[in-house]
Biopython code that builds the backbone (N, CA, C, O; Angstrom):
import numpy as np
from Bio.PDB.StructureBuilder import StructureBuilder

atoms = [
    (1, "UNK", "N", (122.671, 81.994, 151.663)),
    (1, "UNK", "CA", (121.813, 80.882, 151.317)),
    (1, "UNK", "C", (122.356, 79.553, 151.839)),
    (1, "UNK", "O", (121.563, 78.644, 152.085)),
    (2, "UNK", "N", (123.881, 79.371, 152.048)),
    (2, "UNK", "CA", (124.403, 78.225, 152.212)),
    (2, "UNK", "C", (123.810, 77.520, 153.829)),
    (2, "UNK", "O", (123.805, 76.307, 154.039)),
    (3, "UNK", "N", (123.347, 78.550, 154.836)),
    (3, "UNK", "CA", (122.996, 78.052, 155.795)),
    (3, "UNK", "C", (121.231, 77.751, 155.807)),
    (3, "UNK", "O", (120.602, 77.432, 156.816)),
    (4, "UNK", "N", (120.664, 77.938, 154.466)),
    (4, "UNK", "CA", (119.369, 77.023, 154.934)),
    (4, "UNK", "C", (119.318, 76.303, 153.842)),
    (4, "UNK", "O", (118.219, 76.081, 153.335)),
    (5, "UNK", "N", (120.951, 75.603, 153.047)),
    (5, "UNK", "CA", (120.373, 74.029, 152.673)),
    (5, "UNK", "C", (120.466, 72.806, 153.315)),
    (5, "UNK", "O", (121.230, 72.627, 154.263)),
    (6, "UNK", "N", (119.522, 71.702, 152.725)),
    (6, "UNK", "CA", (119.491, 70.767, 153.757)),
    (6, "UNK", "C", (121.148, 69.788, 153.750)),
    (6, "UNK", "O", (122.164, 70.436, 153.501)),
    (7, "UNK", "N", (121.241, 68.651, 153.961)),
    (7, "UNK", "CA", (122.275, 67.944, 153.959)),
    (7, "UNK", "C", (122.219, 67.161, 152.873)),
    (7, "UNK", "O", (123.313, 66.794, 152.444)),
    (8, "UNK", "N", (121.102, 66.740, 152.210)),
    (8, "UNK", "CA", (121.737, 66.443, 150.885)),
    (8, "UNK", "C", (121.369, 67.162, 149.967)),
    (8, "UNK", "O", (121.033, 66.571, 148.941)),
    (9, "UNK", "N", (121.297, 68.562, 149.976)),
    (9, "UNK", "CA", (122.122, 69.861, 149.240)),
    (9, "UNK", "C", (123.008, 70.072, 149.043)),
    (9, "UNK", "O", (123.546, 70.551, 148.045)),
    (10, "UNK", "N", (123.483, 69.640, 150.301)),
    (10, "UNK", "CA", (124.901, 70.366, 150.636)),
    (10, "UNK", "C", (125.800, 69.044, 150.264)),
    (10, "UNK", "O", (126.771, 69.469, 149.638)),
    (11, "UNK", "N", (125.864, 67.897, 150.366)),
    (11, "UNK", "CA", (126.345, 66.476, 149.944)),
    (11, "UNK", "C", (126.005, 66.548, 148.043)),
    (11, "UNK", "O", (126.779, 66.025, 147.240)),
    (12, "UNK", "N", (124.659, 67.330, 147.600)),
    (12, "UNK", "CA", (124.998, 66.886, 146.281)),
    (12, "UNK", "C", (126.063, 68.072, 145.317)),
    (12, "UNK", "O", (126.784, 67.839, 144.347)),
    (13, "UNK", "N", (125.808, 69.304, 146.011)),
    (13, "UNK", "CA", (126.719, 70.337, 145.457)),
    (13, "UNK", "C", (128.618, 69.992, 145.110)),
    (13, "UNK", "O", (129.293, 70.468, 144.197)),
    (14, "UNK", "N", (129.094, 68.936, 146.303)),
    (14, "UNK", "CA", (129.977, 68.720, 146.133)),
    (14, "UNK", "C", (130.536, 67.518, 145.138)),
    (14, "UNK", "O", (131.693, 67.098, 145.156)),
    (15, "UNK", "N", (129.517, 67.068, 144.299)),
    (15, "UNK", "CA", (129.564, 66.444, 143.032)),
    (15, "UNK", "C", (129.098, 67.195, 141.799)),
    (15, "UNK", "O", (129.448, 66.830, 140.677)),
    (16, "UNK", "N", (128.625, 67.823, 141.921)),
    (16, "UNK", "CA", (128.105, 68.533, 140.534)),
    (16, "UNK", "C", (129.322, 69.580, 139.712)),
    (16, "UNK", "O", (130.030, 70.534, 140.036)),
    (17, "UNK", "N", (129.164, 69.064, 138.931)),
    (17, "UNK", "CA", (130.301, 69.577, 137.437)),
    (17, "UNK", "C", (130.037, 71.181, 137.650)),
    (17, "UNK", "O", (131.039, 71.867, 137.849)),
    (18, "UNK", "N", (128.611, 71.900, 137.619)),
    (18, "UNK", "CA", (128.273, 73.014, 137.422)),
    (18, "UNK", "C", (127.319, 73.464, 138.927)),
    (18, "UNK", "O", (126.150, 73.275, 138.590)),
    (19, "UNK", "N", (127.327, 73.794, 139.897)),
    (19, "UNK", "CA", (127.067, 73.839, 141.282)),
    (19, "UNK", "C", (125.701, 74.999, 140.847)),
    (19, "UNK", "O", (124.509, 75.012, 141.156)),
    (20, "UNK", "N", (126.478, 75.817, 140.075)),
    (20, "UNK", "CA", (124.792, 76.882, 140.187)),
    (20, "UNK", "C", (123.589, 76.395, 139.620)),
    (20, "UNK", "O", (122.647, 77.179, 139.511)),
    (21, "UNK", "N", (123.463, 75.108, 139.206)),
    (21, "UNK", "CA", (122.360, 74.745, 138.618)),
    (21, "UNK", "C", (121.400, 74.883, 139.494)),
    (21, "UNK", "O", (120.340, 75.386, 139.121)),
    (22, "UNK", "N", (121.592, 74.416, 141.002)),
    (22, "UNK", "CA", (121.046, 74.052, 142.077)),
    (22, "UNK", "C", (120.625, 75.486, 142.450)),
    (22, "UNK", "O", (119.735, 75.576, 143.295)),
    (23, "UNK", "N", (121.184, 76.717, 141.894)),
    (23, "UNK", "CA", (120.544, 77.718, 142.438)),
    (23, "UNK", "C", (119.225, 77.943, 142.318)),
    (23, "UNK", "O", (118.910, 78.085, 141.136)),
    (24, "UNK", "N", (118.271, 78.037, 143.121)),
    (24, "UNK", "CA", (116.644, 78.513, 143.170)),
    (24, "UNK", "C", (115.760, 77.200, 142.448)),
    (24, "UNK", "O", (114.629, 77.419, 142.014)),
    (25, "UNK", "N", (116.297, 76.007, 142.374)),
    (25, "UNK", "CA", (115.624, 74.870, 142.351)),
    (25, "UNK", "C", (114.491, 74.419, 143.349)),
    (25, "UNK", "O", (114.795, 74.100, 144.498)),
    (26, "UNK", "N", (113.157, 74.391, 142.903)),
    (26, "UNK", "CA", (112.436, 73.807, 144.028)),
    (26, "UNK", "C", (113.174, 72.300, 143.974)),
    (26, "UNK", "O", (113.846, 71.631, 143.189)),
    (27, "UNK", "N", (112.529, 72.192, 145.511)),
    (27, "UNK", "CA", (112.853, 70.817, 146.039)),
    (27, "UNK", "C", (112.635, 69.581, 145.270)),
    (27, "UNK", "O", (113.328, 68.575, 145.117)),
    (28, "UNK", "N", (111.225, 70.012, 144.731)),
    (28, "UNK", "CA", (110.565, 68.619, 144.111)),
    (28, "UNK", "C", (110.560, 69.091, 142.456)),
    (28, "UNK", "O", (109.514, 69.254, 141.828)),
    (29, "UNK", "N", (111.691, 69.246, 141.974)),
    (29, "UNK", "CA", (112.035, 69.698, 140.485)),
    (29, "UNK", "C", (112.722, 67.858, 140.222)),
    (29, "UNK", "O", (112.991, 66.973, 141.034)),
    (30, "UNK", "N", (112.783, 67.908, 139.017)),
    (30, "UNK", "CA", (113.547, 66.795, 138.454)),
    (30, "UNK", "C", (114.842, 67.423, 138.137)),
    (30, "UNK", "O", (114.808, 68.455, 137.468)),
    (31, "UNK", "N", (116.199, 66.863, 138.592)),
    (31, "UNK", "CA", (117.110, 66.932, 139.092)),
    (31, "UNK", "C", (117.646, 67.250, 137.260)),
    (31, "UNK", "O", (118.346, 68.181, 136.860)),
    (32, "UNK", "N", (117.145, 66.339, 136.598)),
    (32, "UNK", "CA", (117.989, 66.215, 135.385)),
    (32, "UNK", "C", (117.530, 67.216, 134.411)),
    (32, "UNK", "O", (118.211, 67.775, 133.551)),
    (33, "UNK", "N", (116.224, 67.369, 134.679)),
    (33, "UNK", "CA", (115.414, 68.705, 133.902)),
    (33, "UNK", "C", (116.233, 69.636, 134.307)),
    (33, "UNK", "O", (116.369, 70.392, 133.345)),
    (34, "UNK", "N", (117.017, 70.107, 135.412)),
    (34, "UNK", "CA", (117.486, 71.322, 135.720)),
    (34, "UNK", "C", (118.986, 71.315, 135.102)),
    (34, "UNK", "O", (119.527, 72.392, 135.353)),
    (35, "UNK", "N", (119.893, 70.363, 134.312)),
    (35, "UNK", "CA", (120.479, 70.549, 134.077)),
    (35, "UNK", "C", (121.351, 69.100, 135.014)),
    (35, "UNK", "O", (122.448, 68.762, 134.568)),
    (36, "UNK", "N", (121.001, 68.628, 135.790)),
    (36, "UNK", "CA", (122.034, 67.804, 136.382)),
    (36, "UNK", "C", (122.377, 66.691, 135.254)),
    (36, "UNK", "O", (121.596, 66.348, 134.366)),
    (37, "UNK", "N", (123.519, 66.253, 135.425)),
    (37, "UNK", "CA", (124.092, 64.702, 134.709)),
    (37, "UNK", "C", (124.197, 63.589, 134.891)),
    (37, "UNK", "O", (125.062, 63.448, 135.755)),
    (38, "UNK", "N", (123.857, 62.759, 134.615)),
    (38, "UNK", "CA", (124.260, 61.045, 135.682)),
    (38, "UNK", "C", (125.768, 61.022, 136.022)),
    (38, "UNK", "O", (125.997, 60.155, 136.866)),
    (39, "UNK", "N", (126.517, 61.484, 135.757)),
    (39, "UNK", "CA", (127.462, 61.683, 136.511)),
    (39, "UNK", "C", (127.402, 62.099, 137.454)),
    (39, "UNK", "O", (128.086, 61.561, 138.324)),
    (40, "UNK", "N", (126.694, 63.098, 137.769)),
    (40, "UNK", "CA", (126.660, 63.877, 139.342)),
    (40, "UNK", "C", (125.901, 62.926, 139.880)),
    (40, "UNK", "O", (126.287, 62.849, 141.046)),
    (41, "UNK", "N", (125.135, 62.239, 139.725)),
    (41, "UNK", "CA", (123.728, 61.514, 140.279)),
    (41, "UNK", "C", (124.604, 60.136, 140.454)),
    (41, "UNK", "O", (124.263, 59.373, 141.358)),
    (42, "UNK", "N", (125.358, 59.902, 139.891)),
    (42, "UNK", "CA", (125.949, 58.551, 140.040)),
    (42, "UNK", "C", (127.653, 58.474, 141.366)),
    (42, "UNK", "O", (128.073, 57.573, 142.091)),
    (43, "UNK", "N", (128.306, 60.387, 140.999)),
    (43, "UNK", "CA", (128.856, 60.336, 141.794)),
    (43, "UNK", "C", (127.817, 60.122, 143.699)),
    (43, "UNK", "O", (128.057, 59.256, 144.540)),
    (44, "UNK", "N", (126.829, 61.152, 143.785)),
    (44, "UNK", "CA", (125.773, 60.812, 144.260)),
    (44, "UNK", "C", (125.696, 60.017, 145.511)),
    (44, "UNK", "O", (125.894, 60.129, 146.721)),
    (45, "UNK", "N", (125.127, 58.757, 144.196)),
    (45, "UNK", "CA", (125.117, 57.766, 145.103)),
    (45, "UNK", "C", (125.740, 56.723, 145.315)),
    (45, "UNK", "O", (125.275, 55.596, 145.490)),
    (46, "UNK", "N", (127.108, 57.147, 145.306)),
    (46, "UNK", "CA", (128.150, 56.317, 145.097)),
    (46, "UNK", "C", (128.610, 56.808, 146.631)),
    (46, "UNK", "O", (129.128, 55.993, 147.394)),
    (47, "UNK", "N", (128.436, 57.871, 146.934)),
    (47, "UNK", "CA", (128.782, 58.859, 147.863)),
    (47, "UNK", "C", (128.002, 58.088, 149.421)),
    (47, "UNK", "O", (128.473, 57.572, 150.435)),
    (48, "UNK", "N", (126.714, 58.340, 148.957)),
    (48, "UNK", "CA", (125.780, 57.898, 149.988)),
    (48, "UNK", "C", (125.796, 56.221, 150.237)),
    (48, "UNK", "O", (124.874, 55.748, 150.901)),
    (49, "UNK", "N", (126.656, 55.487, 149.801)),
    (49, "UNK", "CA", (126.617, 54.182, 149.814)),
    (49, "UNK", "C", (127.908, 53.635, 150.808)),
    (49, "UNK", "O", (128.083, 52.728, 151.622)),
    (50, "UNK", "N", (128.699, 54.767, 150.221)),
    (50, "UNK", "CA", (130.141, 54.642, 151.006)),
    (50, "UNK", "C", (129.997, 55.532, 152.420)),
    (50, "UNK", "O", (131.035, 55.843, 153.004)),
    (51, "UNK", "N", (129.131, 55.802, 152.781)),
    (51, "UNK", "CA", (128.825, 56.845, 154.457)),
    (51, "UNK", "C", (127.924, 56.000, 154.741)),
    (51, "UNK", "O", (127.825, 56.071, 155.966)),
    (52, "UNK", "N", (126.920, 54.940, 154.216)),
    (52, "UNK", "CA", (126.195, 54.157, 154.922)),
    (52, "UNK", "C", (126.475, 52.628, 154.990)),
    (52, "UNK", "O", (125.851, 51.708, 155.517)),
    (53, "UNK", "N", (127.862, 52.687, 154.133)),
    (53, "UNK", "CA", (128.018, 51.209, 154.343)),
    (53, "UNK", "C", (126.902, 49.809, 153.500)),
    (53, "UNK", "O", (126.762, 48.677, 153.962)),
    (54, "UNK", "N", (126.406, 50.216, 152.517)),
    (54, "UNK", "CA", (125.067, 49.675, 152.016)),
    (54, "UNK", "C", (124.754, 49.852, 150.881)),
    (54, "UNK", "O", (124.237, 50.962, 150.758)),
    (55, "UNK", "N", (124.834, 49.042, 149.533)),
    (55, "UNK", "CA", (124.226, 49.242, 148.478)),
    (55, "UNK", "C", (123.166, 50.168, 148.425)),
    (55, "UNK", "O", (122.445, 49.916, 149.391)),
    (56, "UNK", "N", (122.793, 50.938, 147.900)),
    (56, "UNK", "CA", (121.330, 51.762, 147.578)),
    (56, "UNK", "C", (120.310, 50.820, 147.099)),
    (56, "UNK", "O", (120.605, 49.969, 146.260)),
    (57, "UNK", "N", (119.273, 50.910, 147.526)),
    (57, "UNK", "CA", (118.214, 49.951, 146.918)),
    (57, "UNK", "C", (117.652, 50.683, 145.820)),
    (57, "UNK", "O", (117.919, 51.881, 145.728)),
    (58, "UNK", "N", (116.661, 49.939, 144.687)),
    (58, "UNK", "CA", (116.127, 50.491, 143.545)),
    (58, "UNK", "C", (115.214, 51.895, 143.783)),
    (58, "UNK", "O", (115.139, 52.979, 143.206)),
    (59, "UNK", "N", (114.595, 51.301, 144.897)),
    (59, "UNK", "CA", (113.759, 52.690, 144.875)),
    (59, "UNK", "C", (114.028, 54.049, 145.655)),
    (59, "UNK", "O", (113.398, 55.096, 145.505)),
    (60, "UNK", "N", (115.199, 53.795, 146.607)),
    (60, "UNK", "CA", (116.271, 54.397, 146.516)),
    (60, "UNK", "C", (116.799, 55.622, 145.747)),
    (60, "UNK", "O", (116.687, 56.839, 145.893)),
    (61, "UNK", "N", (117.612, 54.563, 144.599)),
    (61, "UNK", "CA", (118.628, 55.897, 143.284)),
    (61, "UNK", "C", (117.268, 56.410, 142.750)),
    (61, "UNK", "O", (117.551, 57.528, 142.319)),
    (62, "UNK", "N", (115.947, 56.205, 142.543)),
    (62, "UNK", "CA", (115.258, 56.445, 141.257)),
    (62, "UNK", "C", (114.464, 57.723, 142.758)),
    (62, "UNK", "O", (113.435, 58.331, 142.465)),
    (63, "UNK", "N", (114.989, 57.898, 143.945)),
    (63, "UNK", "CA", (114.446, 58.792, 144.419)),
    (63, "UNK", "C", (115.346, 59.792, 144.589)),
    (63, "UNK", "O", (114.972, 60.708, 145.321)),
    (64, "UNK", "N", (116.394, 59.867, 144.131)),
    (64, "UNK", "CA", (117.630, 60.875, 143.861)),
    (64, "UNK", "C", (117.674, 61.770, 142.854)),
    (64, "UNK", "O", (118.752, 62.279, 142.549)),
    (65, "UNK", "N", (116.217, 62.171, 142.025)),
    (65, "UNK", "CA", (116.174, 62.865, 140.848)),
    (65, "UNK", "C", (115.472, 64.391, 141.682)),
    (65, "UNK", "O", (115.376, 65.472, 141.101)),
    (66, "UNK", "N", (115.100, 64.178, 142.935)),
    (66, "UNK", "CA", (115.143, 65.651, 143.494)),
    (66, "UNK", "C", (115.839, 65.779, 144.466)),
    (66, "UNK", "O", (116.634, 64.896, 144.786)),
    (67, "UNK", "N", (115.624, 67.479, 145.504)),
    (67, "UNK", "CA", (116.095, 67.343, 146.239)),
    (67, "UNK", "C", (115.979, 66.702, 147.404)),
    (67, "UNK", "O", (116.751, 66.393, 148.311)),
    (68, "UNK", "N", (114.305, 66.508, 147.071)),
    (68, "UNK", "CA", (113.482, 65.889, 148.719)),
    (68, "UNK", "C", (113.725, 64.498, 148.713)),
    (68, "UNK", "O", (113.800, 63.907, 149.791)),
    (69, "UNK", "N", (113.838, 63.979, 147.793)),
    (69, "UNK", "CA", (114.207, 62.784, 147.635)),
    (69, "UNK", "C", (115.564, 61.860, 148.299)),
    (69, "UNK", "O", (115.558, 60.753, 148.837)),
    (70, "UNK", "N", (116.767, 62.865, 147.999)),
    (70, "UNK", "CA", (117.833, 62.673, 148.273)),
    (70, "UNK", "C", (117.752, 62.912, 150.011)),
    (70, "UNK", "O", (118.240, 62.135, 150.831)),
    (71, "UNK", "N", (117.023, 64.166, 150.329)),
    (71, "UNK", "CA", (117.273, 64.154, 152.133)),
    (71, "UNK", "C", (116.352, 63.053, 152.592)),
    (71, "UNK", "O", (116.601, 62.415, 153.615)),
    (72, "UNK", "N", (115.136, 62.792, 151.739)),
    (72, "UNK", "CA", (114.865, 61.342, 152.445)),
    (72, "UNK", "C", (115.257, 60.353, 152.545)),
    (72, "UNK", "O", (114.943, 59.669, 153.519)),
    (73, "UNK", "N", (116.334, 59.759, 151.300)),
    (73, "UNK", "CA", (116.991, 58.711, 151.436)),
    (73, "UNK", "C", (117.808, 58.926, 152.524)),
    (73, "UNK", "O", (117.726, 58.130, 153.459)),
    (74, "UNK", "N", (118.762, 60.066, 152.598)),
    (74, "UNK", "CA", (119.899, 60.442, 153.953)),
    (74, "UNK", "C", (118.886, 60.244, 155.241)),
    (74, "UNK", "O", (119.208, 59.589, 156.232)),
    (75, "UNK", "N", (118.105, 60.652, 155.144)),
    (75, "UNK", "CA", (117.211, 60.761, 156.828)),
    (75, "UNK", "C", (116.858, 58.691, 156.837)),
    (75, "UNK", "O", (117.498, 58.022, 157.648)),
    (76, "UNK", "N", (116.230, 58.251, 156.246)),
    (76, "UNK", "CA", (116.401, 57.032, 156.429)),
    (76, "UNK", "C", (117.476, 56.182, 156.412)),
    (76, "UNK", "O", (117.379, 55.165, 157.100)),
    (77, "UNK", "N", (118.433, 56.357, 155.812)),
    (77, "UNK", "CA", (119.333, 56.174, 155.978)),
    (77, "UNK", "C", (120.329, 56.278, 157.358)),
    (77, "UNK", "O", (121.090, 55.469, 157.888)),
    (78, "UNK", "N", (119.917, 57.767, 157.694)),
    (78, "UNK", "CA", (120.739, 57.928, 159.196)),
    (78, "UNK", "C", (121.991, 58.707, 158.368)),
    (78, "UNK", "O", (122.683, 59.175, 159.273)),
    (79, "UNK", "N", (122.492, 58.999, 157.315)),
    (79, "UNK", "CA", (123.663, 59.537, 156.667)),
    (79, "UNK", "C", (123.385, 60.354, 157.459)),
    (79, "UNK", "O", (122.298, 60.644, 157.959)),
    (80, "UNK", "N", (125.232, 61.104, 157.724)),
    (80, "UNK", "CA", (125.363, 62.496, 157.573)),
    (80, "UNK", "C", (125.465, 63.924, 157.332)),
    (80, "UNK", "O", (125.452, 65.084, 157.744)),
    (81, "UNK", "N", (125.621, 62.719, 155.998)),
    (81, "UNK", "CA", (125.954, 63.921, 154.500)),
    (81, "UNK", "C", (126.552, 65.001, 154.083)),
    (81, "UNK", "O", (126.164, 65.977, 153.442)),
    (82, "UNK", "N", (128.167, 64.503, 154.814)),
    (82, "UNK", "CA", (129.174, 65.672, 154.521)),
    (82, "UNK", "C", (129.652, 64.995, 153.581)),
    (82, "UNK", "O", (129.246, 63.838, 153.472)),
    (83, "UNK", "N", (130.550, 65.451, 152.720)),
    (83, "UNK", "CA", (131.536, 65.536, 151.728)),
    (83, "UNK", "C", (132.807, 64.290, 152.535)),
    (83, "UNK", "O", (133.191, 63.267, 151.969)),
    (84, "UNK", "N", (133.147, 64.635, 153.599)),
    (84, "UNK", "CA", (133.853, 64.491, 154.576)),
    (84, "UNK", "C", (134.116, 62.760, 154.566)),
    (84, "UNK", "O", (135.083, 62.026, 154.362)),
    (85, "UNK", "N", (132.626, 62.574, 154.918)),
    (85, "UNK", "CA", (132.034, 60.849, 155.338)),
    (85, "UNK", "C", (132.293, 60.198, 153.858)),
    (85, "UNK", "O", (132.523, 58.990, 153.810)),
    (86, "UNK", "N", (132.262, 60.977, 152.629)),
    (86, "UNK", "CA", (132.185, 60.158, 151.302)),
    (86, "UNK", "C", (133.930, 59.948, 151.072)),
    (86, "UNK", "O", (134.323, 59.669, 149.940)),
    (87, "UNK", "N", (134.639, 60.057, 151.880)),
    (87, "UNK", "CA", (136.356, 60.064, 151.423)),
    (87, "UNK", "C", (136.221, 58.728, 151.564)),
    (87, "UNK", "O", (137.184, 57.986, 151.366)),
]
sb = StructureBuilder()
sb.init_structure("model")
sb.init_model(0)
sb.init_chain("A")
sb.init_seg("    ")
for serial, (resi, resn, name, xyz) in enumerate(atoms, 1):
    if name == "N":
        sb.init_residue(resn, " ", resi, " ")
    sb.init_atom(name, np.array(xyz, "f"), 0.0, 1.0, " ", f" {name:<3s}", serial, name[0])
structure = sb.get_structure()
């Protein structure tokens, strides 16, 4: 499965306290309904701020509660969204 998630799948797995939550999640689920924490959501986009060099804008974090959300912020963004880029 690991080779058909997108990049911020694969960027949010490496914050999450409990990683299998994300198992068999549709895309457009609410992130927190499935079990995620503002901790993970805050490591997040703490993550994506420090690989783009750029505060997150409001409408932005409040689009980080799925998954489609999060690869759209990265795709506009231009992120990479490794683990790697957030050191």
């Amino acid at each position: 499965m690991s080779d058909q998630l997108t990049p911020g799948h694969r960027l949010l797995l490496e914050f999450l306290d409990m990683p299998e939550l994300l198992e068999g999640i549709e895309r457009d689920a609410d992130l927190t309904s499935a079990g995620l924490n503002s901790g993970d959501l805050i490591r997040l986009a703490l993550a994506i701020e420090e690989q783009t060099g750029s505060p997150l804008e409001d409408d932005e974090l409040t689009a980080l509660h799925t998954l489609d959300g999060i690869d759209q912020v990265l795709t506009a963004r231009g992120a990479t969204a490794t683990a790697e880029g957030a050191s």
